[in-house]
LUMDREN-376629 format. One record per residue (C-alpha): x, y, z. Coordinates in steps of 0.5 Angstrom, whole numbers. Layout:
N
+-------+-------+-------+
:     X :     Y :     Z :
+-------+-------+-------+
:     X :     Y :     Z :
...
+-------+-------+-------+
end
This chain:
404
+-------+-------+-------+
:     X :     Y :     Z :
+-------+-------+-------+
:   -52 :   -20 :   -29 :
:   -58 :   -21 :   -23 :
:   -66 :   -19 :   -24 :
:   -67 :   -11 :   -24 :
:   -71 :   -14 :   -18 :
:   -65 :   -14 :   -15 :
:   -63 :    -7 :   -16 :
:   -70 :    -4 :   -14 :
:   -71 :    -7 :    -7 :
:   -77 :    -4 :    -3 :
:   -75 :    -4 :     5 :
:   -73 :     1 :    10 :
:   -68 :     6 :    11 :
:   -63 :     9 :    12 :
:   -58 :     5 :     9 :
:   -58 :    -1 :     4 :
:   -51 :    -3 :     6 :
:   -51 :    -1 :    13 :
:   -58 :    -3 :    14 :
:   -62 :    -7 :    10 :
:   -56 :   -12 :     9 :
:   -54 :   -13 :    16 :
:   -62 :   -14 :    17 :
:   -62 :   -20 :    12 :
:   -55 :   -23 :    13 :
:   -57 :   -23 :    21 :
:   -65 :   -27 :    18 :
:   -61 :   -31 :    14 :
:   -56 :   -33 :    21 :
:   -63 :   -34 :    25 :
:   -65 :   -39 :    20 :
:   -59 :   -43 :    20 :
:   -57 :   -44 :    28 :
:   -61 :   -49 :    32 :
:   -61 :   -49 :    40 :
:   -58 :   -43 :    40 :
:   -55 :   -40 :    48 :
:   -52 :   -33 :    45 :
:   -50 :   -30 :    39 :
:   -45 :   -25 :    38 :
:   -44 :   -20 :    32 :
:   -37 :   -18 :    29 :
:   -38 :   -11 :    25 :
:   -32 :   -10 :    21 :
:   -30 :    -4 :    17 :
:   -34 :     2 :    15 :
:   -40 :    -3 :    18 :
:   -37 :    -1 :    24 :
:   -34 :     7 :    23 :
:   -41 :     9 :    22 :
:   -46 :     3 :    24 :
:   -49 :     6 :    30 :
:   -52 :    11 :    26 :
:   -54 :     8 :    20 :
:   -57 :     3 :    26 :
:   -54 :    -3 :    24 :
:   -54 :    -6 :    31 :
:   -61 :    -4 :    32 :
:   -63 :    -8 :    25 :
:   -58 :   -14 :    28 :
:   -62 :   -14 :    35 :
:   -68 :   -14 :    32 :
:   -68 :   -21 :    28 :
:   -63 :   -24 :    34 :
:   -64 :   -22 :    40 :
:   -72 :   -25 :    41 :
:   -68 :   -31 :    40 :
:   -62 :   -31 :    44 :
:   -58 :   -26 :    48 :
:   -54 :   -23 :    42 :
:   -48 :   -18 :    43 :
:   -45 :   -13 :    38 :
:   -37 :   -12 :    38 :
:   -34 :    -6 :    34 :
:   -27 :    -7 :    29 :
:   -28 :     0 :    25 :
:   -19 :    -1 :    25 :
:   -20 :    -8 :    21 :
:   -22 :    -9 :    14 :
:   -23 :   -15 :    11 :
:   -20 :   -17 :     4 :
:   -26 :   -19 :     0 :
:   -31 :   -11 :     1 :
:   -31 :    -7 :     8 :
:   -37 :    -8 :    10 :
:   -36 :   -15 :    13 :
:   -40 :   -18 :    19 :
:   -38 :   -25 :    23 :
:   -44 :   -28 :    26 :
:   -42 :   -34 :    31 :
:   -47 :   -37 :    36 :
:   -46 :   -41 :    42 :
:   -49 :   -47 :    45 :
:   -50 :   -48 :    53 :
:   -44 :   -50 :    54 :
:   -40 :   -43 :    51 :
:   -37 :   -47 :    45 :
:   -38 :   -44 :    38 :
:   -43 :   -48 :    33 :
:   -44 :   -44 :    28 :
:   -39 :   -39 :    25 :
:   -41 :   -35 :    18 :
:   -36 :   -29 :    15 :
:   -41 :   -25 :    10 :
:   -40 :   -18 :     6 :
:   -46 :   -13 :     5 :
:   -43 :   -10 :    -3 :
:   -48 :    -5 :    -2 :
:   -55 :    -5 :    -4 :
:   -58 :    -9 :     0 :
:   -55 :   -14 :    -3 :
:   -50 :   -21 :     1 :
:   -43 :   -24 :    -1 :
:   -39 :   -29 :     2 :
:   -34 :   -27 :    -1 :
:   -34 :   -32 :    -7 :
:   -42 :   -31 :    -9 :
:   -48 :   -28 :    -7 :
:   -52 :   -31 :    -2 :
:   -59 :   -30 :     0 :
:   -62 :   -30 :    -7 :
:   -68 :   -34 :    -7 :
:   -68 :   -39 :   -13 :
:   -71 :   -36 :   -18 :
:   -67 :   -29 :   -17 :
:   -60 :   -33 :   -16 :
:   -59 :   -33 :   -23 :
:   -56 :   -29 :   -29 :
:   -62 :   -26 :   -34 :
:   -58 :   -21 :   -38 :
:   -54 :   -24 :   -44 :
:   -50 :   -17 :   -44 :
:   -48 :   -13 :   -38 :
:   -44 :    -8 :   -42 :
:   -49 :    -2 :   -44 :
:   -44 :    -1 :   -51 :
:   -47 :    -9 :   -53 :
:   -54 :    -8 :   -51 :
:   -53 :    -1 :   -55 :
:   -51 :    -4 :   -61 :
:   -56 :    -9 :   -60 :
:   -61 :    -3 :   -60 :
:   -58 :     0 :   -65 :
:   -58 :    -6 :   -70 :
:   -66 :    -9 :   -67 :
:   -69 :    -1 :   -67 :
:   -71 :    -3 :   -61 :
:   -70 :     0 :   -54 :
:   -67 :    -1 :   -48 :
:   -73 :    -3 :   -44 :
:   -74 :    -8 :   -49 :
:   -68 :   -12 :   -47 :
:   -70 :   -12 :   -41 :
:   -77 :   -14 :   -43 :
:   -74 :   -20 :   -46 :
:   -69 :   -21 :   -41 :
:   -74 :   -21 :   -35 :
:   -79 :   -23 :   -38 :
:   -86 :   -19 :   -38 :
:   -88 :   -21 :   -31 :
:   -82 :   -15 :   -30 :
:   -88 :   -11 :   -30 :
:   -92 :   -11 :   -24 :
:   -85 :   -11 :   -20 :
:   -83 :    -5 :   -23 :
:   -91 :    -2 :   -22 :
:   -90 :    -4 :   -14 :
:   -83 :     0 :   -15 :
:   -86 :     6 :   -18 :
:   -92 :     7 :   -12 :
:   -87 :     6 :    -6 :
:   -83 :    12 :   -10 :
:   -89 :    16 :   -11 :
:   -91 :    14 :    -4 :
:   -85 :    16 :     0 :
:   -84 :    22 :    -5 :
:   -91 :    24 :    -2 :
:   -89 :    22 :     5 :
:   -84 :    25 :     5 :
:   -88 :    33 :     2 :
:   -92 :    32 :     8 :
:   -88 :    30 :    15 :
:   -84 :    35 :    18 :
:   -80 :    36 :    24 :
:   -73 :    34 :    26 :
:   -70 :    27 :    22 :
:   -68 :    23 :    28 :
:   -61 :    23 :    30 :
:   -56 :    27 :    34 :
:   -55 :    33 :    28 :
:   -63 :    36 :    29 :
:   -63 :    37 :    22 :
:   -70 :    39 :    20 :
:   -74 :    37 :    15 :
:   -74 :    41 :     8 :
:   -78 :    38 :     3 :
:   -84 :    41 :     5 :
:   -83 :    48 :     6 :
:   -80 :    47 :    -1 :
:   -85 :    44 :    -4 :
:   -89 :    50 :    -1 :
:   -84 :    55 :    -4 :
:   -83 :    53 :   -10 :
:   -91 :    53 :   -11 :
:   -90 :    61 :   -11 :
:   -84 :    62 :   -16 :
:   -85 :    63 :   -24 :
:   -84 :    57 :   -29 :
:   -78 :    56 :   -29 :
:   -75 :    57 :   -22 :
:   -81 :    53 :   -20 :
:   -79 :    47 :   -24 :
:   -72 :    46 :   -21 :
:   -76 :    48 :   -14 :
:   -80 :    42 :   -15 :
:   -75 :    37 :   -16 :
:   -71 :    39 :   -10 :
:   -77 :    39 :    -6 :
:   -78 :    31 :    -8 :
:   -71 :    29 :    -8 :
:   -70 :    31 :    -1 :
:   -77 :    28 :     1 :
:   -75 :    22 :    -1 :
:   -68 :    23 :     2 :
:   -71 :    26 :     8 :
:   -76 :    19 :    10 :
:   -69 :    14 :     8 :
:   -65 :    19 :    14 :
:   -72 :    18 :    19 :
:   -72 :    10 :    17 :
:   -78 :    10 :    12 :
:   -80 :     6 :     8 :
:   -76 :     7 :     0 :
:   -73 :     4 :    -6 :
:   -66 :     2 :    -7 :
:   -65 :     6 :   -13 :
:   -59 :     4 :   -13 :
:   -59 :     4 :    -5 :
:   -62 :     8 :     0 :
:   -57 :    14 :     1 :
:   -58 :    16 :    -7 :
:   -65 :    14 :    -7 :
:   -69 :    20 :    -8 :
:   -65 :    21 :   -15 :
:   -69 :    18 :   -19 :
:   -75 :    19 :   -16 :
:   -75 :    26 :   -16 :
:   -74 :    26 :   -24 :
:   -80 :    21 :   -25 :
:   -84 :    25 :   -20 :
:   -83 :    32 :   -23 :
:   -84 :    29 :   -30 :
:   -90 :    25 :   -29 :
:   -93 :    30 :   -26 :
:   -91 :    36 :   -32 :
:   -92 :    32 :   -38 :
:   -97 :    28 :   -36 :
:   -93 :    22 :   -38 :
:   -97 :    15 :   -38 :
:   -96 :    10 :   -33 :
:   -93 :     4 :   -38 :
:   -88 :    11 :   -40 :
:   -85 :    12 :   -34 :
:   -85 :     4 :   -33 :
:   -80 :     4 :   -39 :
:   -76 :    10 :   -36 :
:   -75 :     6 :   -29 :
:   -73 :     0 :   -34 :
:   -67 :     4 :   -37 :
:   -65 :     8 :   -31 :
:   -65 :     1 :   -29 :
:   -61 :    -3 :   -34 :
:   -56 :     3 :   -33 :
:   -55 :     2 :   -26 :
:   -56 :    -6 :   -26 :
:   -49 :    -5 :   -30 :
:   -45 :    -1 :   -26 :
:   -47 :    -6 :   -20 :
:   -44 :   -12 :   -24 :
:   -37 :    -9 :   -27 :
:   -36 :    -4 :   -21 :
:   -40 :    -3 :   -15 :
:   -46 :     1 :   -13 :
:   -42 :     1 :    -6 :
:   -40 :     7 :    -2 :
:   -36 :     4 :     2 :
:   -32 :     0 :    -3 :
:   -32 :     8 :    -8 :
:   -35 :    14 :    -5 :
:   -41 :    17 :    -6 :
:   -40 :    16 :   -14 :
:   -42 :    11 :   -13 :
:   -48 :    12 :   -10 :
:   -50 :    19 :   -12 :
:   -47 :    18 :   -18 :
:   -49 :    12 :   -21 :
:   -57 :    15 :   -19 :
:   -55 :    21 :   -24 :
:   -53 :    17 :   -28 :
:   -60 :    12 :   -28 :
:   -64 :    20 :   -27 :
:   -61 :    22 :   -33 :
:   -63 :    16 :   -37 :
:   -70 :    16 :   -35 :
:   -71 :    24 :   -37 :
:   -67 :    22 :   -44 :
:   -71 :    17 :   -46 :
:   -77 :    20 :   -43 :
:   -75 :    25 :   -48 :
:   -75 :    22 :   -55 :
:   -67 :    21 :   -54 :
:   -64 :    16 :   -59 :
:   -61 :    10 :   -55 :
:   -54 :    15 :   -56 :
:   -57 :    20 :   -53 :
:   -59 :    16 :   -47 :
:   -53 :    13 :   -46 :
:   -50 :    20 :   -47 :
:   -54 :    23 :   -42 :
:   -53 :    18 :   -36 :
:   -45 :    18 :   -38 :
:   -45 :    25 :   -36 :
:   -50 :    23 :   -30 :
:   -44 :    19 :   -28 :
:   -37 :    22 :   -31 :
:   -39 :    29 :   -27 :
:   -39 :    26 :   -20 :
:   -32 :    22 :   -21 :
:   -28 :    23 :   -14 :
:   -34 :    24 :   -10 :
:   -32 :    22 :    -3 :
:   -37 :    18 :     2 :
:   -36 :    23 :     8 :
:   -43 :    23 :    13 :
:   -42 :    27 :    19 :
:   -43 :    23 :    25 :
:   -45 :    17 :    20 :
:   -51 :    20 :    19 :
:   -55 :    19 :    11 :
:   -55 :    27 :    13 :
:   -50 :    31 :    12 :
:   -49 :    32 :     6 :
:   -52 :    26 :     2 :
:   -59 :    29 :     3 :
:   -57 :    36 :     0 :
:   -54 :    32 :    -5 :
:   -59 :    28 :    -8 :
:   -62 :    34 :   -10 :
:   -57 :    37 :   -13 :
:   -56 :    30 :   -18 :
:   -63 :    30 :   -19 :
:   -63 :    38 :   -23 :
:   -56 :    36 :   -26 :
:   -59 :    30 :   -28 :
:   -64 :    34 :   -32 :
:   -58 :    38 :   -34 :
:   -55 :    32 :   -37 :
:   -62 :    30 :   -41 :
:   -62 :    37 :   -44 :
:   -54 :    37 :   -46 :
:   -55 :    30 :   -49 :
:   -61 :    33 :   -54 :
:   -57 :    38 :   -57 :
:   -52 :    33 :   -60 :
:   -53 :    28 :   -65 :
:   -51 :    23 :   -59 :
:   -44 :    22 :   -61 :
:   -38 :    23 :   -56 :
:   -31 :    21 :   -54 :
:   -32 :    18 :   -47 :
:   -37 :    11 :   -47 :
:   -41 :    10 :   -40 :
:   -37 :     3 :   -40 :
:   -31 :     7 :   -40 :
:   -33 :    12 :   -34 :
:   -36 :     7 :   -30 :
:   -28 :     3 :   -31 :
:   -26 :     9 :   -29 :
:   -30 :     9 :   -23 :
:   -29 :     3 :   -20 :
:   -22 :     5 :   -20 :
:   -22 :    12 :   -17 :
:   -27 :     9 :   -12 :
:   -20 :     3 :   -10 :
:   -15 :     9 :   -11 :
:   -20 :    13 :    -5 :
:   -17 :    12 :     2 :
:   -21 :     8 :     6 :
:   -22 :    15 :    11 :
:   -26 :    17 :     4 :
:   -31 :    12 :     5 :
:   -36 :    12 :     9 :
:   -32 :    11 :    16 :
:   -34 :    19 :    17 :
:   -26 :    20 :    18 :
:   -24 :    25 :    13 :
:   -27 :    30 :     9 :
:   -34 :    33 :    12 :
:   -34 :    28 :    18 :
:   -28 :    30 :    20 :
:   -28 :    35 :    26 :
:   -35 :    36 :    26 :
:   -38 :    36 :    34 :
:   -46 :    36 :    35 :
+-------+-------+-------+
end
């Protein structure tokens, strides 16, 4: 299992499959090519069903085009046996003869494979760092050592772990504030405007605890609503679910005056979570649906809150099985390919059901049927039995017949 670095990726929005992937997988091309003519790039898949909205050509454009004269062809009908987000690069010399050609897979998060292994990881992260990536080892270890789960990752990682996760927590907090503050029209054919602010605005007005769920909502939605225009977030784990674990962290710092060193504790567990669904399922919309996703970032929310919260390594894993088992079968449908309709609405509301499953968690001793290995087994194979048209191709479920 990779470095938590891997999981928390700082870089634009709106997506880290669709975006950030193709951004890197096309620098990676331009280092490689030499006395380049033109290129062209083959969108396979859900890369193409809903590329252009989740600006996949202009992030390709971007890198190559400076370069060489660089064409985009469309294949939303082919997938590719390895993962559905498949990308061909091929670049021509003056001749019109083919140089180079590369097949790369964007898996989500951000991060490549060439369908063998990842690629694009510097030396030092090309590595695995966790001697356990099933949360019920590292849940006995805890139990066993009396340590905790940010523990593990401490000794895995090492400490220099810390300023990392310190610069993940300011881009959180900044684009939380950001997104407070902007308003107007999210960018797109929808004109979908912000809510965040008014919100935040809202929620000032209400009682205690009308005003906590409120606050959260304003939050999620700011962060959500900054990936959508293409601002500058955390994958966590991806770009469309990245205002979950924000919001919770947010809110709680801000309510209970946590310190610092605590909330960095609470985004190392959130992480260790995520990090294990990455490695033995997926983190990847167009591979699972929005499980794995949203799902994954409720799961990674929750347990933040429980550990936040005193709760036993039990009950943490507790909360986050929750976080995740109640959003098995939720399906990647974004209207007209946009990280709009519904992903923003639905950060907010796994941000308050993560909160939800905290607060379930700690009114039992921990104990219960269902392991969190168990559910994200049962994900991986939900997300594999989804028709394609259910994952992030925007063909079916909310995408289907919407005209803006």
């Amino acid at each position: 299992m990779k470095s938590l670095r891997e999981l928390y990726r700082i870089g634009n929005g709106p997506s880290s499959s669709h975006t950030m992937g193709p951004k890197k997988a096309s620098e990676l091309f331009f280092n490689r090519t030499q006395n380049v003519r033109r290129y062209k790039v083959t969108l396979y898949g859900s890369l193409a069903a809903t590329g252009k909205g989740h600006l996949t050509d202009v992030a390709i454009m971007n890198v190559l085009n400076p370069k060489a004269p660089t064409t985009i062809e469309w294949e939303p009908k082919i997938f590719l046996p390895f993962h559905p987000n498949a990308l061909k690069f091929e670049a021509f010399d003056s001749e019109n003869k083919v140089i180079d050609s590369w097949t790369v897979y964007s898996i989500g998060g951000g991060a490549l494979s060439d369908g063998e292994k990842i690629v694009g990881l510097g030396p030092e992260m090309d590595r695995d760092i966790y001697s356990m990536n099933k949360i019920d080892d590292i849940m006995s270890w805890c139990e066993k050592s009396g340590k905790s789960y940010w523990e593990y990752v401490e000794e895995s990682e090492g400490k220099e772990i810390w300023d990392y996760l310190r610069e993940v927590w300011k881009a959180m907090q900044d684009a939380v504030n950001r997104g407070l503050n902007n308003e107007g029209v999210l960018p797109g054919p929808l004109s979908l405007s912000r809510k965040a602010c008014s919100y935040y605005i809202k929620a000032k007005g209400y009682k205690s605890s009308l005003q906590s769920r409120g606050l959260v909502f304003s939050y999620a939605l700011a962060v959500s609503e900054e990936n959508a225009s293409g601002g500058v977030i955390v994958t966590a784990p991806t770009c469309g679910s990245s205002g979950v674990v924000p919001a919770i962290l947010y809110h709680l710092a801000n309510i209970r005056g946590f310190s610092e060193d605590r909330i960095l504790r609470a985004l190392t567990t959130a992480g260790l979570f995520g990090n294990t669904v990455k490695q033995n399922a997926s983190i990847s919309g167009a591979e699972v649906g929005c499980q794995g996703e949203v799902g994954v970032a409720c799961a990674m929310a929750a347990a933040a809150a429980a550990q936040l919260f005193g709760g036993s390594p039990a009950q943490i894993e507790y909360a986050a099985e929750m976080g995740l088992e109640h959003h098995l079968g939720m399906t990647c449908d974004p209207v007209c390919g946009l990280v709009q309709i519904p992903c923003i609405e639905r950060n907010a509301h796994a941000a308050t059901r993560a909160l939800d499953a905290n607060l379930y968690s700690m009114f039992t001793d921990g104990m219960h049927r269902v392991s969190f290995d168990r559910v994200v087994e049962v994900m991986r194979q939900t997300g594999h039995d989804l028709p394609s048209l259910y994952k992030e191709t925007s063909e079916g479920g909310l995408a289907k017949g919407h005209k803006f």
